[in-house]
C-alpha positions as MATLAB code, in Angstrom:
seq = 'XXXXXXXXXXXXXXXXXXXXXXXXXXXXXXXXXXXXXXXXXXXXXXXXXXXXXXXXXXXXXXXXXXXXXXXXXXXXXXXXXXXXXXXXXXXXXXXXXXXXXXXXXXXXXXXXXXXXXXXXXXXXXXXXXXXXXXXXXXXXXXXXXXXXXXXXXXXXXXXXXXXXXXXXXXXXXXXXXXXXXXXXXXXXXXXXXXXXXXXXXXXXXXXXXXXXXXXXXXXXXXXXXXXXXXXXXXXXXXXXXXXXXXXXXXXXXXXXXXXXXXXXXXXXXXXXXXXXXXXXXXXXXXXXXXXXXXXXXXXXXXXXXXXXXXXXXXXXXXXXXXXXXXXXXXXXXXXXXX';
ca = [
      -2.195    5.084   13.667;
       0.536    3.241   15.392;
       0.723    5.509   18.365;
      -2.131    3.552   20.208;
      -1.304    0.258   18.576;
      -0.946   -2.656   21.024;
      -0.887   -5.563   18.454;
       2.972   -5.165   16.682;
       1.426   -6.749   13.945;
      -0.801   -4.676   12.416;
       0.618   -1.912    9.963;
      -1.609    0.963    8.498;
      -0.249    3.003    5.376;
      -1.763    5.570    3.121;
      -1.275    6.229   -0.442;
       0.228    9.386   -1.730;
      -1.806   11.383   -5.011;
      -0.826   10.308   -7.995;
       0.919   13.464  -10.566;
      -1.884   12.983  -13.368;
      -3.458   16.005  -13.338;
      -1.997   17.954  -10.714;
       0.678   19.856  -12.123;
       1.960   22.975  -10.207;
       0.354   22.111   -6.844;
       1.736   18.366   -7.098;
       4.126   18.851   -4.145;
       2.099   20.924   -2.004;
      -0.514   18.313   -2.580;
       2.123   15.540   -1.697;
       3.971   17.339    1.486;
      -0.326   17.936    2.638;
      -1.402   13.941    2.065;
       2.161   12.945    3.965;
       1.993   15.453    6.785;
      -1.426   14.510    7.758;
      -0.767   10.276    7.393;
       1.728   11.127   10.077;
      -0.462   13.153   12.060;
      -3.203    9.890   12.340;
      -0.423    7.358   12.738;
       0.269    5.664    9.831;
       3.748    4.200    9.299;
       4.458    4.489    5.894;
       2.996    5.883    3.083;
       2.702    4.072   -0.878;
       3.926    6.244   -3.867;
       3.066    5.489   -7.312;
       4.435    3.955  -10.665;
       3.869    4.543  -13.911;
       4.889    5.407  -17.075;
       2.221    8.537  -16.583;
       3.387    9.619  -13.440;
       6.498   11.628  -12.019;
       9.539    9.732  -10.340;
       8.536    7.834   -7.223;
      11.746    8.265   -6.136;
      11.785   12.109   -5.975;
       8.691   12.429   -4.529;
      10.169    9.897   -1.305;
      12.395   12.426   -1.219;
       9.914   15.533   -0.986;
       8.229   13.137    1.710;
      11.416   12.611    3.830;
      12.150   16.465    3.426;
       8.909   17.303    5.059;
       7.984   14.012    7.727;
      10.122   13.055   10.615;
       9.393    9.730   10.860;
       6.854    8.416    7.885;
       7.822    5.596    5.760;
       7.856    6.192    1.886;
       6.474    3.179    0.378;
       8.111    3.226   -3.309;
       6.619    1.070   -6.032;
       9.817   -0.517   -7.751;
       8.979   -1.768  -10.888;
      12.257   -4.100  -11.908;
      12.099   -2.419  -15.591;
      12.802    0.792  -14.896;
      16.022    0.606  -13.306;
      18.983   -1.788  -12.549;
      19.086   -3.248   -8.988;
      21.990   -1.676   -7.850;
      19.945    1.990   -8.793;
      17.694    0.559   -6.422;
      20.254    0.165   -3.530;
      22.125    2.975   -3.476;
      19.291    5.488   -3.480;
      17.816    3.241   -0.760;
      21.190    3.498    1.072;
      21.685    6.973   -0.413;
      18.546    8.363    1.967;
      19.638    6.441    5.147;
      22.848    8.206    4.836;
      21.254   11.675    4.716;
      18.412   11.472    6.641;
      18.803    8.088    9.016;
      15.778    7.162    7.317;
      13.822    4.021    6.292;
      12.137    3.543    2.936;
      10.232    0.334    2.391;
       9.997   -1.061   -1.086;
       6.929   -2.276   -2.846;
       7.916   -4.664   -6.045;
       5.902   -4.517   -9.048;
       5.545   -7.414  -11.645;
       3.481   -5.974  -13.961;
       1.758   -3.043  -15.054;
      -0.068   -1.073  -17.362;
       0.028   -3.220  -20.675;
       0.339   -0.649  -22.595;
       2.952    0.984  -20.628;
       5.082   -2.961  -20.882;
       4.564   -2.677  -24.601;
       5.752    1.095  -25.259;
       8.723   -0.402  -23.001;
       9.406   -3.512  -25.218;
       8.610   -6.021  -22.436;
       6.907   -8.984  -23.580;
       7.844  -11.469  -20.701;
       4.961  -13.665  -19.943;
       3.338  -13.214  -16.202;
       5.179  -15.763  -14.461;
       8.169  -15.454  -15.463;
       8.207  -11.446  -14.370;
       7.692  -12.796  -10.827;
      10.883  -14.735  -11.685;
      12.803  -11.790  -13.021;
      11.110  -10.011   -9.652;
      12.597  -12.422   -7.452;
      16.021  -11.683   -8.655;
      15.936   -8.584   -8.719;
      14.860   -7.885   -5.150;
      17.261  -10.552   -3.734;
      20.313   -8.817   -5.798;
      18.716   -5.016   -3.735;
      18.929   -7.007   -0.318;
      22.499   -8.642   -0.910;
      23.788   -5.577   -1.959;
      22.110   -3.196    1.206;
      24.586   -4.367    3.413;
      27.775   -3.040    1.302;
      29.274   -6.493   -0.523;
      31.114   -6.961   -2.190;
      28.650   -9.134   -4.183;
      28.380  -11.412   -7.054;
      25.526  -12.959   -8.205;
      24.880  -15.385  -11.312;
      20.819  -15.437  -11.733;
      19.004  -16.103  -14.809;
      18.289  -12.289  -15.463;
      20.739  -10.721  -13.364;
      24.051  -10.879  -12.925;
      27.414   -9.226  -10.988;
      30.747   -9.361  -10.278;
      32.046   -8.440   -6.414;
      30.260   -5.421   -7.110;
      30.325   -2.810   -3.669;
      27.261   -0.382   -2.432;
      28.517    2.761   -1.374;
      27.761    3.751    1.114;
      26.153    0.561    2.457;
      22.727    0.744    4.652;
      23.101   -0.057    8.309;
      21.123   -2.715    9.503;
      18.520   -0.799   11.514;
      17.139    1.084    8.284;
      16.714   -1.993    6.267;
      13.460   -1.318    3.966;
      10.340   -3.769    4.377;
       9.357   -5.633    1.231;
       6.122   -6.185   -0.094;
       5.165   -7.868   -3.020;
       1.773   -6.533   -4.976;
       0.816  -10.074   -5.801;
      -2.791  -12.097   -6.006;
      -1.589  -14.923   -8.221;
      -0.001  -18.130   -6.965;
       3.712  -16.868   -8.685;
       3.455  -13.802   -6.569;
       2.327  -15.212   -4.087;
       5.313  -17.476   -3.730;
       7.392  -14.600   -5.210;
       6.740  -13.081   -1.791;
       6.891  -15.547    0.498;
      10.573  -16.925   -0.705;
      11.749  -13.426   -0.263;
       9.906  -13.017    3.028;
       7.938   -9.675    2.301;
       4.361   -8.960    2.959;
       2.000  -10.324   -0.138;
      -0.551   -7.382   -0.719;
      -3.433   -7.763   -2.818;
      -6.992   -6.491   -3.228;
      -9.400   -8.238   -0.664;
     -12.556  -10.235   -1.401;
     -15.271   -9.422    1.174;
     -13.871  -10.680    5.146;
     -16.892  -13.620    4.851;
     -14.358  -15.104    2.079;
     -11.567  -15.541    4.356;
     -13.427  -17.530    7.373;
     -11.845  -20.649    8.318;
      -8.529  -20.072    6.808;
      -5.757  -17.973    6.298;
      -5.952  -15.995    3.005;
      -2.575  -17.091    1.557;
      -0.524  -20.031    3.475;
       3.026  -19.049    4.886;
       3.053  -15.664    3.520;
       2.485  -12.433    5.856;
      -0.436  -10.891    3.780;
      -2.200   -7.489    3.129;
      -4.360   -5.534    1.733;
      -5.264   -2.269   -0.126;
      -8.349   -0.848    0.443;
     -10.427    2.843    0.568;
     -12.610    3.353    3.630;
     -15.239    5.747    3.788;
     -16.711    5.753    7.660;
     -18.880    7.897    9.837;
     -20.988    7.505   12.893;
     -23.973    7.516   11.013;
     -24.589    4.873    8.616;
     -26.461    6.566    5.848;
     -24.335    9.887    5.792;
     -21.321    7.201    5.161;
     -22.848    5.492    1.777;
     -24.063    9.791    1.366;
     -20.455   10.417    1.106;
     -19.819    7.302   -0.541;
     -21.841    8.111   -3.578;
     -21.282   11.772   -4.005;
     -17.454   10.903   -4.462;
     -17.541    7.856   -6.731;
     -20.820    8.611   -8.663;
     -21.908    5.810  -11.050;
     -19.967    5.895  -14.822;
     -21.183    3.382  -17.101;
     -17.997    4.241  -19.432;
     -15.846    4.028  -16.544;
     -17.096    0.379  -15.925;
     -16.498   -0.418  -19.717;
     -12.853    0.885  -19.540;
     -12.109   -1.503  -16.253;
     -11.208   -5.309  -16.999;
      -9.303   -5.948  -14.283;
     -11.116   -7.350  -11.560;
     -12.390  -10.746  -11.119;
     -13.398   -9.776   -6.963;
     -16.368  -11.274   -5.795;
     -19.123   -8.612   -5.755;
     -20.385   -6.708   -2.880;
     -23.948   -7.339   -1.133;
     -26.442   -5.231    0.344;
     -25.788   -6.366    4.082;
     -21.436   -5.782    3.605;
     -19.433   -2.835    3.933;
     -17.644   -4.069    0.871;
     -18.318   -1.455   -2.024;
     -16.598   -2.057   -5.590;
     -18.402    0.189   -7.453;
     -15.214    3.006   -7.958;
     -12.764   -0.162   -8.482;
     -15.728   -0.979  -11.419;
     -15.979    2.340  -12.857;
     -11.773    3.233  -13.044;
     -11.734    5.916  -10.399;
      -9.850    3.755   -8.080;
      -7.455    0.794   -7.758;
      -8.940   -1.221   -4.690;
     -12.208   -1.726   -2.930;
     -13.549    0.286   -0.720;
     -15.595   -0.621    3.172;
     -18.508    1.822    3.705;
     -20.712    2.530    6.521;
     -20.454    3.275   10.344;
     -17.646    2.909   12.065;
     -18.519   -0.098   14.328;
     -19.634   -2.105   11.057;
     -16.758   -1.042    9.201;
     -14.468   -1.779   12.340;
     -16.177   -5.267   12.358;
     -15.394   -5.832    8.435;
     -11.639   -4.769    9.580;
     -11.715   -7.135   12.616;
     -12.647   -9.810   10.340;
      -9.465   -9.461    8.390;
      -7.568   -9.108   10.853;
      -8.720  -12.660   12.214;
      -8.720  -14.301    8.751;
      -4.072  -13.439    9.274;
      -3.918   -9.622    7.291;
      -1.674   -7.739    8.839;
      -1.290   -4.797    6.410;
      -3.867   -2.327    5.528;
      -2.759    0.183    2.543;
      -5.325    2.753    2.534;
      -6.341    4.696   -0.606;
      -6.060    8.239   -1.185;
      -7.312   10.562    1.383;
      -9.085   13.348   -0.268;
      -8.884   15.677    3.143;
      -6.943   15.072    6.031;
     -10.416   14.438    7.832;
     -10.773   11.281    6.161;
      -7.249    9.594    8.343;
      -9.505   11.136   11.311;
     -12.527    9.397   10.341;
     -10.410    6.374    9.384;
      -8.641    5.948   12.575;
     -11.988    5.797   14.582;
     -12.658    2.831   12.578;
      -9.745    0.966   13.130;
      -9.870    1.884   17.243;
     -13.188   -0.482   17.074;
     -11.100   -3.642   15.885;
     -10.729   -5.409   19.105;
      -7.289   -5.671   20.214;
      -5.919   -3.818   17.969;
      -5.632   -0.493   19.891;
      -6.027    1.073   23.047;
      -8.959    1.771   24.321;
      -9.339    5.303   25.587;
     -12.544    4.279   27.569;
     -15.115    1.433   28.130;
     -17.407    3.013   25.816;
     -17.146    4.606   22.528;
     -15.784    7.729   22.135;
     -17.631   11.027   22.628;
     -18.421   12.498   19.421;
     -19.483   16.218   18.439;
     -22.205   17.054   16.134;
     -20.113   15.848   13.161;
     -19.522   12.297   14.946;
     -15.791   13.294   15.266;
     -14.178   12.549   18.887;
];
């Protein structure tokens, strides 16, 4: 979606399918979901991890193999590997491919993924360990040598071979609601992303002070109003058991006159909220972030490439934030599609 973009600030990603349940179409299913975020614009696109999924870092690699300019978005989770594992596969694909790969740092996770692992550090103090770790990545990016003496980290003139040149440096975000991530990110200068309370939450103020913030969120949007929340439905149907299963979210709930849907972040069939409706009043909802300082927007899943189509109309009704292609909405067909 950057193609149009006049405001620098604003960044639009997708999210690539998860492995569960794929199997033997998993990378055709990947190289599909990638080809077409590039197609609507996005910059960059967020892979997955897990202990249930497949290597994030593979699949970045399918991604590069079969983009030319996309972004892979890679969820580092600091258990999993040492920092310097980190940096040279980071440097590793801007020697082959003169290509950037932004990282997305992970505190936490599953719990009962942290227990199978043996990690028992209390929430805080894995934004500490996070901090570390993702200052160690950056020192090293540039080649060293480097030695660093942190509380859970620690080298000796250690070298990156070969180092990453300064052009391809990777973008940081931090996946962070909480006051430690929140400061997490904003003492390593990355982008805080979090899930969003409805826009009317955020008027009169930033949403987090002196950190660039963003958000993930699903959007569902059509011309027509009703055929949105149609489409809506049929995809995340109501499961009571799903509901039962999901303790994670303490978001504000959504009302009858808002875009602002949590009823598949309720029932476990997704991991963010989703904005429903037309695409003027989910434009508006996005315009109001955009006021309130977001500057990110990770989408969810697209289920069909038509979804970045009908997503991108959206966004082109956030003043400002793209070029208009005439003074009046855009001519539509008999699907509502320019």
């Amino acid at each position: 979606m950057d193609s149009d973009l006049v405001d620098p600030r604003l960044e639009v990603y997708s999210t690539c399918p998860p492995s569960a349940g794929i199997h033997s179409e998993y990378v055709a299913a990947v190289v599909d979901v990638a080809r077409w975020s590039e197609t609507y614009g996005c910059q960059g696109i967020l892979v997955y991890a897990d202990n249930s999924l497949v290597d994030p870092w593979l699949v970045a690699h399918i991604i590069l193999q079969h983009t030319t300019r996309l972004c892979p978005l890679v969820a580092v989770q600091p258990i999993y590997a040492h920092p310097y594992a980190v940096a040279k596969i980071v440097a590793t694909f801007g020697y082959l491919y003169g290509r950037r790969v932004g990282l997305n740092m992970v505190a936490g996770g599953f719990k009962n993924d942290l227990t199978a692992l043996a990690d028992s550090t209390p929430h805080d103090r894995r934004y500490d360990r996070l901090r570390e770790y993702t200052e160690l990545v950056k020192r090293l990016l540039p080649g060293g040598p480097v030695s660093y003496n942190g509380e859970f980290y620690r080298v000796d003139n250690l070298r990156l071979t070969p180092a990453l040149v300064a052009e391809l440096f990777p973008a940081v975000f931090v996946s962070a609601s909480s006051e430690a991530g929140v400061s997490t990110a904003r003492a390593l200068d990355a982008t805080s992303v979090h899930y969003p309370k409805p826009s009317r939450e955020y008027v009169g103020g930033a949403p987090l002070s002196g950190a660039r913030a963003g958000i993930r969120v699903g959007i569902i949007a059509r011309a027509d109003e009703q055929e949105a929340w149609r489409i809506a439905r049929a995809r995340f149907p109501e499961d009571r058991r799903g509901q039962l299963t999901h303790q994670l979210s303490n978001l504000a709930m959504e009302s009858e006159d808002s875009p602002y849907w949590l009823l598949p972040f309720r029932n476990y069939k997704t991991f963010c909220p989703y904005l429903v409706g037309s695409y003027e009043r989910v434009g508006d909802e996005l315009a109001h972030y955009v006021a309130a300082g977001f500057t990110t927007f990770i989408l969810d899943v697209p289920p069909a490439e038509e979804e970045l189509r009908h997503t991108r109309i959206a966004f082109q009704y956030v003043p400002g934030a793209y070029r208009a292609v005439s003074a009046s909405p855009p001519a539509r067909d008999h699907d509502g599609v320019p």
